[in-house]
C-alpha positions in Angstrom: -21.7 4.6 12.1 -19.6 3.1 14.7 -18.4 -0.5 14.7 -16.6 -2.7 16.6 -15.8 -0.1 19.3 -13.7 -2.3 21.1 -11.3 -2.5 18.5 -11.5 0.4 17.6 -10.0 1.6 21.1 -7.5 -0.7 21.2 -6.0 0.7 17.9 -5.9 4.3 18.8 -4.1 3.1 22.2 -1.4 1.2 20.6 -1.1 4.0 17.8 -0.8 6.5 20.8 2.4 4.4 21.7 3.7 4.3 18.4 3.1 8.8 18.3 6.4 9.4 19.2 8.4 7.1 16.7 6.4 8.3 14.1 7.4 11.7 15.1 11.0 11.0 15.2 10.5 8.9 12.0 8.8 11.2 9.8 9.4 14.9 11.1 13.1 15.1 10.2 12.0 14.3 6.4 14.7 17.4 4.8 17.3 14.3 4.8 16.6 11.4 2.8 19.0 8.5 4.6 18.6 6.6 1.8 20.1 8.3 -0.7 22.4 11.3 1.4 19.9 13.5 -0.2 20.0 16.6 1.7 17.4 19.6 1.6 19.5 22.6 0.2 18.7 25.4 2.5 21.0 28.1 1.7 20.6 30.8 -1.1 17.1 30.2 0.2 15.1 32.2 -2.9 11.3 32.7 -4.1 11.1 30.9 -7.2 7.6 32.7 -8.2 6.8 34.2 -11.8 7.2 38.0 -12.0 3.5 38.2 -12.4 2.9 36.2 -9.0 0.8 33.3 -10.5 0.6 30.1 -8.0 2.3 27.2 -8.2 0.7 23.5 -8.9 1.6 20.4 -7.6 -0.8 17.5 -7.8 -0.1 14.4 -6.3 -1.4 10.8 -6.9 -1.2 8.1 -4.8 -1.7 5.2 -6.8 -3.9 2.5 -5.3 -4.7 4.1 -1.6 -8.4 4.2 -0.3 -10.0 7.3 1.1 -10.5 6.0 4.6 -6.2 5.1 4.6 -5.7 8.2 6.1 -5.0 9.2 9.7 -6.7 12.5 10.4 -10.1 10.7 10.0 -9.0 9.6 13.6 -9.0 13.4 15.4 -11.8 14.7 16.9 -12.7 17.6 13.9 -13.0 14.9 11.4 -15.0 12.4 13.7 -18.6 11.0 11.8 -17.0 12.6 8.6 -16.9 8.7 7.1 -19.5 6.2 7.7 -17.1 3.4 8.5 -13.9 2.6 10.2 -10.9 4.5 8.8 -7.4 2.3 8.5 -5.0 2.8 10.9 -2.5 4.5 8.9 0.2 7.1 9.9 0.2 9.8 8.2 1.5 13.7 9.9 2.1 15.4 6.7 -1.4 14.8 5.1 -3.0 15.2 8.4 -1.7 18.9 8.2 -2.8 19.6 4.7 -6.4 18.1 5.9 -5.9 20.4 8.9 -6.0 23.5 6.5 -7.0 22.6 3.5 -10.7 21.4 1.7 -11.1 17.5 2.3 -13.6 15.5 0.3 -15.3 12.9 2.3 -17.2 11.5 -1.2 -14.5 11.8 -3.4 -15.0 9.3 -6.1 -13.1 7.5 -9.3 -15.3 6.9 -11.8 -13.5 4.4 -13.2 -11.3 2.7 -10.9 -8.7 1.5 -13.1 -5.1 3.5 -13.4 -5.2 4.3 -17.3 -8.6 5.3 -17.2 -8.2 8.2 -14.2 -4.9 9.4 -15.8 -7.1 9.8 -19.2 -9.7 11.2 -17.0 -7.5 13.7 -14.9 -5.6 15.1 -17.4 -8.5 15.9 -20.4 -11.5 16.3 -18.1 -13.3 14.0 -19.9 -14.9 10.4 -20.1 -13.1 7.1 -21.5 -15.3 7.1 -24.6 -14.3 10.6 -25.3 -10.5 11.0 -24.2 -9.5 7.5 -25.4 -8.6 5.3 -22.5 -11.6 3.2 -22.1 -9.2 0.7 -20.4 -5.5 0.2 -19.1 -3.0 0.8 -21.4 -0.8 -2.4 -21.8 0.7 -4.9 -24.9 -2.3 -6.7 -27.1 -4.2 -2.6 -26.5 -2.7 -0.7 -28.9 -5.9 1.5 -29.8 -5.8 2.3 -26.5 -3.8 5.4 -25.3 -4.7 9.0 -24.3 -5.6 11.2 -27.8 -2.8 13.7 -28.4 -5.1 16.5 -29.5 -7.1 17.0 -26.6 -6.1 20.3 -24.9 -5.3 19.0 -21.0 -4.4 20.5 -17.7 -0.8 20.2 -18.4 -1.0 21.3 -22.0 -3.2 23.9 -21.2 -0.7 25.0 -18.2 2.2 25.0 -20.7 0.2 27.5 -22.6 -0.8 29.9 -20.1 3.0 30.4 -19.2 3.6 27.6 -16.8 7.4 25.2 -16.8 5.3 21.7 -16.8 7.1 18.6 -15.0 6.3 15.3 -14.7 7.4 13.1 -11.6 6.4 9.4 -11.4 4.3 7.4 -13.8 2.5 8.1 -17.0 0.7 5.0 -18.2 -1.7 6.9 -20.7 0.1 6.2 -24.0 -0.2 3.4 -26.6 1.8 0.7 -26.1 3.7 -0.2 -29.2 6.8 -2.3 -29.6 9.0 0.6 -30.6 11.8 -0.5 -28.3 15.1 -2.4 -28.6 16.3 -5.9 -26.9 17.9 -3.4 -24.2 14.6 -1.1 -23.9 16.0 1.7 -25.4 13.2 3.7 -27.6 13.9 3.4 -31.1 10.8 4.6 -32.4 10.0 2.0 -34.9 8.4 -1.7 -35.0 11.3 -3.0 -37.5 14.7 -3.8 -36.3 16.4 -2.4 -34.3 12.6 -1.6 -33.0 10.2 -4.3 -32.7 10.1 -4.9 -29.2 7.9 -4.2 -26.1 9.1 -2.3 -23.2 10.2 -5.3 -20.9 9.7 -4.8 -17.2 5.9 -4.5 -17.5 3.0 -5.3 -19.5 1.2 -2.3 -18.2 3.1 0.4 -19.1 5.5 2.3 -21.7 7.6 4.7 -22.5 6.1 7.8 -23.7 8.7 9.8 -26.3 8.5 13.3 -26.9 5.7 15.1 -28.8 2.3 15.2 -28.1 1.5 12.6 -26.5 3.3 14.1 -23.5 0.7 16.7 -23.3 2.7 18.9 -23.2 4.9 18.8 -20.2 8.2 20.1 -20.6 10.4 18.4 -17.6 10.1 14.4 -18.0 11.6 11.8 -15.1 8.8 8.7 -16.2 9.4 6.0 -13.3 7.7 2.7 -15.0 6.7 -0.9 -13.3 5.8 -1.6 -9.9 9.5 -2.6 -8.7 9.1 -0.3 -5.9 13.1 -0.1 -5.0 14.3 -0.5 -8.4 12.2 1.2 -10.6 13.0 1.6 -14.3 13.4 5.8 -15.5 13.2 7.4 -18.5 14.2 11.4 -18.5 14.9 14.1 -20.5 17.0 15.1 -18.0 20.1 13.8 -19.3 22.8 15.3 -16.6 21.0 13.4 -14.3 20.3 10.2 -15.9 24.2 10.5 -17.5 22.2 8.3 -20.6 20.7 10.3 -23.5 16.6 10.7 -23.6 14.8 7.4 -24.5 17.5 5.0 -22.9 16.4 3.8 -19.8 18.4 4.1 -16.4 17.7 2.3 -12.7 18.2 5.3 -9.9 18.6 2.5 -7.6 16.8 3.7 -4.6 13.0 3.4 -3.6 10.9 5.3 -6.2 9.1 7.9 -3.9 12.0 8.9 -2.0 14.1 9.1 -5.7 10.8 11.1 -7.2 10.8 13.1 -4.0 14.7 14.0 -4.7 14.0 14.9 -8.5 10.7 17.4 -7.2 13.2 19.1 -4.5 15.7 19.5 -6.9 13.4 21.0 -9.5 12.1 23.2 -7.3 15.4 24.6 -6.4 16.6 24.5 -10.1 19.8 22.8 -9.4 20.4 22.1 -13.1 18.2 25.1 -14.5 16.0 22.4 -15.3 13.0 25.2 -15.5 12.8 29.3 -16.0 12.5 31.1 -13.0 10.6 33.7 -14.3 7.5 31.1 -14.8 5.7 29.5 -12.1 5.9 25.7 -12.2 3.0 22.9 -12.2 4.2 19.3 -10.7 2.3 16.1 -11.8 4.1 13.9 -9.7 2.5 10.2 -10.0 3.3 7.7 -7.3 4.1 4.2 -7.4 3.3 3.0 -4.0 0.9 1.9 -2.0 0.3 0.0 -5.6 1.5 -3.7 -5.4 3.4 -5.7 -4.4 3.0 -5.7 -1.5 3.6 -8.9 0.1 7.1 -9.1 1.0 8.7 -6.3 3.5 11.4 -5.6 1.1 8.7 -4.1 -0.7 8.2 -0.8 1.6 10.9 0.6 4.0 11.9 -1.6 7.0 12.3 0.8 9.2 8.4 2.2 8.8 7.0 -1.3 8.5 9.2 -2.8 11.7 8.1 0.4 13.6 5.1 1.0 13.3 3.0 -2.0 11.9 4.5 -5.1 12.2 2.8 -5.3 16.2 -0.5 -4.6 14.9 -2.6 -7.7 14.9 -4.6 -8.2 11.7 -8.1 -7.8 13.2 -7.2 -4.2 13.8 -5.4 -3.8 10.6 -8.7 -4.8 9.1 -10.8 -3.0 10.7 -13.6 -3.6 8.5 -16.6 -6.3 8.9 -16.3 -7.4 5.2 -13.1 -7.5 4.9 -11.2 -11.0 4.9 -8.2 -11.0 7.0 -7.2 -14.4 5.2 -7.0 -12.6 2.0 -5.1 -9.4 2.9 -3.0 -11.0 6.2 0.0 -11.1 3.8 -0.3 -7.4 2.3 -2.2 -5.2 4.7 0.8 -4.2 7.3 3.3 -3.9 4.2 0.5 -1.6 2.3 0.0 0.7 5.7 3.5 1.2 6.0 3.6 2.5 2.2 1.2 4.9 2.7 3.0 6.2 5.3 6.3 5.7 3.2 5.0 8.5 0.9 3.5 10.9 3.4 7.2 10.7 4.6 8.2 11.6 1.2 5.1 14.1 0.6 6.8 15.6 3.7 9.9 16.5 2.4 8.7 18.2 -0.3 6.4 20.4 1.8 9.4 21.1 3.8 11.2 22.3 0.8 8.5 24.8 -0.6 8.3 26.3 3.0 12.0 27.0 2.8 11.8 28.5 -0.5 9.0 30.3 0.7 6.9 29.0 -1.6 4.3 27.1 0.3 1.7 29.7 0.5 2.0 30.7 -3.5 1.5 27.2 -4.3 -2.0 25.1 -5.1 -1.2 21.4 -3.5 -4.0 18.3 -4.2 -3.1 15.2 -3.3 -5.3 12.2 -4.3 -5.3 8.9 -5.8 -6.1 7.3 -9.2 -8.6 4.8 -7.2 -8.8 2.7 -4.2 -7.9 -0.6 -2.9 -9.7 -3.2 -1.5 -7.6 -4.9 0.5 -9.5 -8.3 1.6 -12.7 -5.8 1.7 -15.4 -8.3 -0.2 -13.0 -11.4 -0.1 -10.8 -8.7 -3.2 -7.5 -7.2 -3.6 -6.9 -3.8 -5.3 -9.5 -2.3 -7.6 -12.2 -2.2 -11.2 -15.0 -2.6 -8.7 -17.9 -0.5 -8.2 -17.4 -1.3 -3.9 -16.6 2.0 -1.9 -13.4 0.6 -1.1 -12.4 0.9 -4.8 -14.0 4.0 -5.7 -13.9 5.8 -2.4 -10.4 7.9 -2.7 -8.7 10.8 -1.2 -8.8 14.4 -2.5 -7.3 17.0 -0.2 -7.0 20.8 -1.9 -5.1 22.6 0.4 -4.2 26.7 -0.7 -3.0 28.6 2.1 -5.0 32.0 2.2 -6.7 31.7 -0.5 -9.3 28.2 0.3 -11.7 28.1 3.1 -10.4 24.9 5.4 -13.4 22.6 5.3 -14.9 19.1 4.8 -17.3 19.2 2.0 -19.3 15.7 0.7 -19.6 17.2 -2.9 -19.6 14.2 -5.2 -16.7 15.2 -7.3 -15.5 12.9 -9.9 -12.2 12.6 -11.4 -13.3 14.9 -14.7 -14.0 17.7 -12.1 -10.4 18.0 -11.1 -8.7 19.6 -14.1 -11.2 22.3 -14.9 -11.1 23.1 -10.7 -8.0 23.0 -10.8 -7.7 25.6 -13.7 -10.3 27.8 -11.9 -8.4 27.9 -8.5 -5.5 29.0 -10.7 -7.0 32.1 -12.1 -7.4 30.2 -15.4 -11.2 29.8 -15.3 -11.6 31.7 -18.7 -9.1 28.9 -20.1 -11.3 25.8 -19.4 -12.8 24.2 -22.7 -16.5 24.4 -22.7 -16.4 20.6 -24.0 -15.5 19.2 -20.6 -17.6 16.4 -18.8 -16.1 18.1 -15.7 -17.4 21.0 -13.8 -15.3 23.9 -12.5 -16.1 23.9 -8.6 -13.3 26.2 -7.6 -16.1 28.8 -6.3 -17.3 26.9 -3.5 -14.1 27.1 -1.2 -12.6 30.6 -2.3 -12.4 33.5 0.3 -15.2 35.1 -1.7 -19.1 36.1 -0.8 -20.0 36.0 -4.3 -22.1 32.9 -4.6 -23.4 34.0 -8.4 -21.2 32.1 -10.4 -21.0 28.8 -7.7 -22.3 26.0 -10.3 -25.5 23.4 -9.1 -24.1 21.0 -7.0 -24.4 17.1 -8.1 -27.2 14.6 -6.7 -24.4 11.7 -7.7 -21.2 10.9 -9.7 -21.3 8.2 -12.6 -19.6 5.2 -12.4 -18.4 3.7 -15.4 -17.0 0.4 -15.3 -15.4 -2.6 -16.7 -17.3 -4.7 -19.3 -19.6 -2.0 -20.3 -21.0 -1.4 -16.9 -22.5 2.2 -15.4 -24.0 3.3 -12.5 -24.5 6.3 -10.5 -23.2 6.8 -6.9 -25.2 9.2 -4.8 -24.7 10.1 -0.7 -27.3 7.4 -0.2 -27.2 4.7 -2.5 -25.0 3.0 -5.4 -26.6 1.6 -8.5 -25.3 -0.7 -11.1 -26.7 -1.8 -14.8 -24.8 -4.6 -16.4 -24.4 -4.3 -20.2 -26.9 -6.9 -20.2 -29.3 -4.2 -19.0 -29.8 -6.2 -15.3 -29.3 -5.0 -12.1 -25.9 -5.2 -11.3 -25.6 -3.9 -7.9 -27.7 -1.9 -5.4 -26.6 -0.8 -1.9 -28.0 2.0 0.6 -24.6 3.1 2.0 -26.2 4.9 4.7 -28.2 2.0 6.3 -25.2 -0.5 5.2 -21.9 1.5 4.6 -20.1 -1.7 4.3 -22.1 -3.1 1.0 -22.8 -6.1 2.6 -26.7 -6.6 2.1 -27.6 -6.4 -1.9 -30.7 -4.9 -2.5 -33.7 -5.4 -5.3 -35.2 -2.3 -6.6 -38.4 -3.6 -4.8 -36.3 -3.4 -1.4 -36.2 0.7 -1.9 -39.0 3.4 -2.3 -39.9 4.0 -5.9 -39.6 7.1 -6.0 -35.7 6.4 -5.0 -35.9 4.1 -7.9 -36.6 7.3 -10.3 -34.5 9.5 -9.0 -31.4 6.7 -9.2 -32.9 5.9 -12.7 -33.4 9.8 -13.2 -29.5 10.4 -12.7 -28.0 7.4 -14.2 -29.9 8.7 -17.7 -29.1 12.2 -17.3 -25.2 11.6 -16.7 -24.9 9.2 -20.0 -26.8 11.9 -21.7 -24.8 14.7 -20.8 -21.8 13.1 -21.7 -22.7 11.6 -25.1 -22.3 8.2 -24.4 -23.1 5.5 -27.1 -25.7 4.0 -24.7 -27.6 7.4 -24.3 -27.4 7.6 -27.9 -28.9 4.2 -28.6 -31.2 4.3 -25.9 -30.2 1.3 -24.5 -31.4 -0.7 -21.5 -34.2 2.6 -20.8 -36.4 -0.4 -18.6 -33.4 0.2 -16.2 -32.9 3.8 -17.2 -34.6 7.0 -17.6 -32.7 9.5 -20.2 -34.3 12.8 -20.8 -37.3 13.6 -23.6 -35.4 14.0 -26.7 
């Protein structure tokens, strides 16, 4: 569906004048000016195990929509979304969509940060894995379950050095700190305080709740250029595990930095004789993002700050007087971390590594952005649950868009399968291993059913099913919450009645939604609950 054409036009022509900044901005990314941190290019060695296994690195943006992405712009991926994509800059994931799979239906089931960091790593539910909310101070049942096998746990097991890079935010938060937020590990004195800097997030100590990754540089809160870090990596750091240290430079390009050193093994921080598997977590395009001190100047004065707000939001429901302050400074973020993103690629080519190593980049949910008259996310609108997921495997994935409705739980067990670890997935997951569908392979035997929708579970006991045409809501007072044909109006702007729809697209939306909550055991299929708005199968 095209919309305001016009504008449209005028955006790609002013973007065309911005092409070669961007190119002079973002293609020389082996030298971080920030920090002097320069790609080491000498010695130049494959770091690969002696058995050949790939490499892993996932990447998660947090807060970034699927349409914030430039490639939906060229001509291949033209009609692939239904609406207007935002008029983002971004070279280095536009080359991993070039050859890679991209997901044009991509979804977060839960749109909430803790929640798809459960989800991701166990490859199950909330009710199931634990995190059936964010984790934050006043939540202390809430927190990730220590003895579910995960992807990283799993991963450490099968012979892989784990790492994590960025954020955790999947662990209990308990006042087990000091007045100077050093971990203590106890709730009396010296212990007995939160983690100050956020109410959000914690510090997660060694043991199992780190599921079982090895290499640990946690960056926590949102203060984009000053972020708080907690590592295991004491020669860096130069303060022992568990007291916190400020790196003092803009989180991605710091995280960035701590992956391209990892990779290289500067401080044998891994084996060589294993292959490795990065989780690194972003902080950006998350909020703030209100005040240009908040991204990188350079990007923001560039490339955005010309762009007048009715092109910036692009979108007929979106409200430019909610989002005038944030949406430039946001853009610029997400082109911040492709920057970034970038550098690391850059790196693994070097190393010649780049075509021995599985990359996906996503992001833990969306972001409104004015979208609706809201700001960032825990809403069953596209914009929220609409997010990027890019698998790119050189020579061994077929480069393709595909509009399989894959949910969050699908990623780890995938993820395992495109490794060679298919035989290692727990048969217990919700998720589904899909890995078949894109690999160089005729054999279409073992290629599982693919989905009619992906569940939505929400926020004040809320579920719903989102299929290519529609999206369907119950309220835990077993109403109609919401009900939108996505097709006929991709920007949810015209609620429907289950009278305004055929019936028989009333059963099948009922049909799913009662199938899903079946399937995964959840209290209300068990209870029955709410069955004049649901189906669930004949027991």
């Amino acid at each position: 569906m095209k919309t305001m054409t016009s504008n449209v036009d005028r955006l790609n022509a002013l973007l065309g004048k911005l092409a070669l900044v961007s190119t002079l901005l973002l293609t020389s990314c082996a030298v971080d000016t920030e920090s002097n941190h320069q790609t080491t290019t000498d010695k130049v060695e494959t770091f690969n195990s002696i058995n050949g296994k790939p490499n892993l690195i996932v990447i998660v943006a947090d807060q970034m929509r699927r349409s914030s992405m430039e490639f939906w712009q060229q001509p291949e991926f033209q009609g692939a979304l239904n609406t207007n994509s935002d008029p983002v800059i971004t070279p280095n994931l536009n080359a991993l969509a070039d050859n890679g799979v991209v997901f044009t239906d991509a979804i977060a089931n839960f749109p909430l940060c803790s929640p798809y960091r459960g989800m991701l790593l166990s490859g199950l539910f909330p009710h199931k894995n634990g995190v059936t909310n964010n984790t934050r101070v006043g939540r202390p049942e809430v927190g990730l379950k220590p003895d579910i096998p995960t992807l990283t746990s799993v991963l450490r097991d099968n012979g892989y050095n784990t790492a994590l890079i960025g954020k955790g935010h999947w662990h209990n938060n308990l006042p087990m700190f000091d007045g100077n937020n050093r971990f203590v590990g106890t709730t009396t004195a010296p212990g007995g305080h939160y983690f100050q800097g956020t109410r959000y997030d914690t510090y997660i100590p060694p043991g199992k709740a780190r599921q079982g990754i090895e290499y640990w540089y946690q960056s926590l809160g949102h203060n984009h250029k000053n972020p708080v870090v907690y590592t295991n990596d004491t020669e860096l750091s130069g303060v022992e595990e568990g007291t916190p240290f400020h790196p003092k430079r803009y989180s991605a390009v710091d995280q960035a930095n701590v992956i391209i050193d990892y990779i290289g093994n500067t401080r044998a921080q891994r084996d060589n004789n294993k292959p490795f598997a990065i989780l690194w977590t972003m902080d950006p395009p998350h909020s703030p993002y209100n005040n240009i001190s908040d991204t990188d100047e350079r990007i923001f004065n560039t490339m955005y700050r010309e762009i007048p707000l009715g092109l910036l939001l692009n979108r007929p429901n979106a409200s430019i007087e909610r989002a005038k302050a944030a949406a430039a400074i946001h853009f610029s973020m997400i082109t911040l971390i492709d920057r970034e993103i970038g550098r690391v690629l850059t790196t693994l080519e070097e190393r010649n590594l780049l075509n021995n190593t599985l990359i996906v980049f996503t992001a833990d949910h969306g972001e409104m952005m004015g979208s609706h008259g809201k700001m960032a996310k825990n809403v069953y609108y596209e914009e929220s649950i609409g997010i990027p997921l890019i698998l790119y495997f050189p020579d061994k994935l077929i480069p393709q868009q595909d509009d399989l409705l894959i949910g969050v739980p699908d990623i780890k067990p995938t993820v395992l399968g495109l490794l060679g670890l298919e035989h290692q997935v727990p048969t217990d997951l919700d998720g589904t291993n899909y890995a078949p569908y894109w690999q160089n392979s005729s054999n279409i035997d073992n290629e599982p059913e693919r989905p009619k929708s992906s569940l939505y579970y929400g926020t004040g006991d809320a579920y719903g099913v989102r299929t290519h045409e529609y999206l369907y809501v119950v309220n835990s007072d077993g109403n109609l919450d919401a009900l939108f044909n996505n097709v006929e109006d991709p920007y949810q702007l015209s609620p429907l009645t289950l009278k305004d729809i055929p019936p028989e697209d009333v059963t099948t939306l009922q049909d799913e939604l009662g199938q899903w909550l079946t399937r995964i055991n959840h209290p209300w299929a068990l209870a029955r609950k709410h069955s004049q708005m649901i189906s669930y199968p004949e027991e």
